[in-house]
N, C-alpha and C positions, 0 to 999 in steps of 0.2 A: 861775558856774553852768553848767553842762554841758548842750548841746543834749539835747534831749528827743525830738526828731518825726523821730526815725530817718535823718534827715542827718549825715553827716559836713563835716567841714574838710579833712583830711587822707586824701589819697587812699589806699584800700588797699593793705596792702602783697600780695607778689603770692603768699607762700608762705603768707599769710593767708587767702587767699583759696580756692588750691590747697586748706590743710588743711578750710577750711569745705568747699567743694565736696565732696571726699573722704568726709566725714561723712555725705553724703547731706542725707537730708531732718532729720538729728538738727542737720545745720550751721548750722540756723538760714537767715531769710531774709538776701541779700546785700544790702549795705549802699549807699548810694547819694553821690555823691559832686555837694554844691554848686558848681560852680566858680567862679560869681561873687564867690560870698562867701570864697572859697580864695583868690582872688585879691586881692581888698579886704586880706584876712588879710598876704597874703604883703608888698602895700604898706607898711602898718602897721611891720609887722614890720622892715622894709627903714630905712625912716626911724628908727624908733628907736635901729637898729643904728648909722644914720649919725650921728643925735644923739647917742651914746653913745660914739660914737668920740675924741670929745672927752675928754680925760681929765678936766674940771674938772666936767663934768654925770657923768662914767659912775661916778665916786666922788662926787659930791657936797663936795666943797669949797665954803667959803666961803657958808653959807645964806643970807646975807644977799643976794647974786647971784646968784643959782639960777638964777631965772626970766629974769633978762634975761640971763646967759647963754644961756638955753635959746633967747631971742630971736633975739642973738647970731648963735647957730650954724645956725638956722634960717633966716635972713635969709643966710649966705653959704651953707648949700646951695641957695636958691632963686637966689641969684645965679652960681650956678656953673652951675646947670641953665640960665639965661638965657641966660649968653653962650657954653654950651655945652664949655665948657674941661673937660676931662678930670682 
């Protein structure tokens, strides 16, 4: 479901913004940009991308192992962020 209270996620783009402006007062009000929650967003985002890097979760193989795969791979990106290894 789609924010509602005239916040965005995603920062405006800028020739968006330009054509609003341009419109005058027909442009409507500019839109306002959360960053907290843009940022929470981008984490999300980040992670899944890394758990999906895996090819046995990002296709789904084998249901039976899903989840502890997802375990799995979860457990050695937190251990790769421990001991800091690239």
């Amino acid at each position: 479901m789609p924010r509602r209270d005239g916040r965005q996620l995603v920062p405006e783009k800028k020739d968006q913004a330009a054509n609003r402006k341009k419109k005058g007062r027909r442009g409507g009000r500019p839109v306002t940009q959360d960053a907290g929650l843009y940022k929470e967003r981008i984490t999300v985002e980040r992670l899944i991308s890394q758990l999906e890097a895996w090819r046995g979760i990002a296709n789904r193989f084998a249901p039976e192992s899903y989840q502890a795969g997802l375990h799995l791979r979860a457990s050695l990106i937190w251990i790769k962020d421990l001991t800091g290894t690239a």
